[in-house]
N, C-alpha and C positions, 0 to 999 in steps of 0.2 A: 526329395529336394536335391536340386545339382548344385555341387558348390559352384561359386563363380570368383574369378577375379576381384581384385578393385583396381580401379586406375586413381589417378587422382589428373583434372584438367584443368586446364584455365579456360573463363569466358569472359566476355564483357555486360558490364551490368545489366547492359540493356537486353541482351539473349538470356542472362538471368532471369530477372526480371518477366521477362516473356514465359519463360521454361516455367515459375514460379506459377502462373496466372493459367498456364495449361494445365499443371499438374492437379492445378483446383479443381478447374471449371470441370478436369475430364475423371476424378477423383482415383488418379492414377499418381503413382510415385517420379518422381520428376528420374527416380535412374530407369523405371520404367521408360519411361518418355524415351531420355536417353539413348538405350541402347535398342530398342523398337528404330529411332530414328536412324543411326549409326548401322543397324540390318540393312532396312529400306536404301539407304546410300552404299553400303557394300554389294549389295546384291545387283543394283541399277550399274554401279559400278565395273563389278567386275564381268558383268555379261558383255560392258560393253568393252572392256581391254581385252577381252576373251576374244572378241569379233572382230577388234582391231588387229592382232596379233595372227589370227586366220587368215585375216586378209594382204597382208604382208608374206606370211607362208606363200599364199597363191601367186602373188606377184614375184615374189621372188624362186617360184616355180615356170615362172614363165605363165600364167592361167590368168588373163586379162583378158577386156574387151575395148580394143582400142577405141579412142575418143569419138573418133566420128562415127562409129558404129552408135555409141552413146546418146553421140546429141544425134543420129538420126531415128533414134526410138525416141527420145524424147518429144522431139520434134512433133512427132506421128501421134503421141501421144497427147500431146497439147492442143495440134489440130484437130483431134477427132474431140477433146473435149469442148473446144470453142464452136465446133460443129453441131453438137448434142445442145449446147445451150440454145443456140440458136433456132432449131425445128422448132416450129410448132406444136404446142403437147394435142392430142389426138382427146 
């Protein structure tokens, strides 16, 4: 068994409340809950500050794709989709 921390939080009763009627219905421990939930929001997290922070590297290396380059794939991209809606399916 790993030890673990404790924190001690504040919530409001109604996340209470809520967290309480989880922990039933899914007969899990509400720090279960907890800290499963606090993973899933770190992990979503920091993939994404990760990705931001990369992309900021490249800009500030100079490694972009200027705008009109952009909305001209875009562009192309939307057209060929409003084009495929429109044929006829075979």
């Amino acid at each position: 068994v790993t030890m673990k921390d404790v924190m001690t939080i504040r919530i409001g009763g109604d996340l209470k409340d809520k967290l309480d009627r989880m922990a039933k219905a899914t007969a899990r421990t509400k720090s279960y809950l907890i800290e499963s939930a606090i993973r899933e929001y770190l992990e979503v997290n920091e993939w994404q500050v990760e990705a931001i922070q990369e992309g900021v590297r490249q800009a500030d290396a100079g490694q972009v794709v200027p705008h009109e380059t952009v909305k001209a794939r875009w562009e192309g991209k939307r057209a060929d989709s409003v084009d495929r809606r429109r044929r006829p399916r075979p």
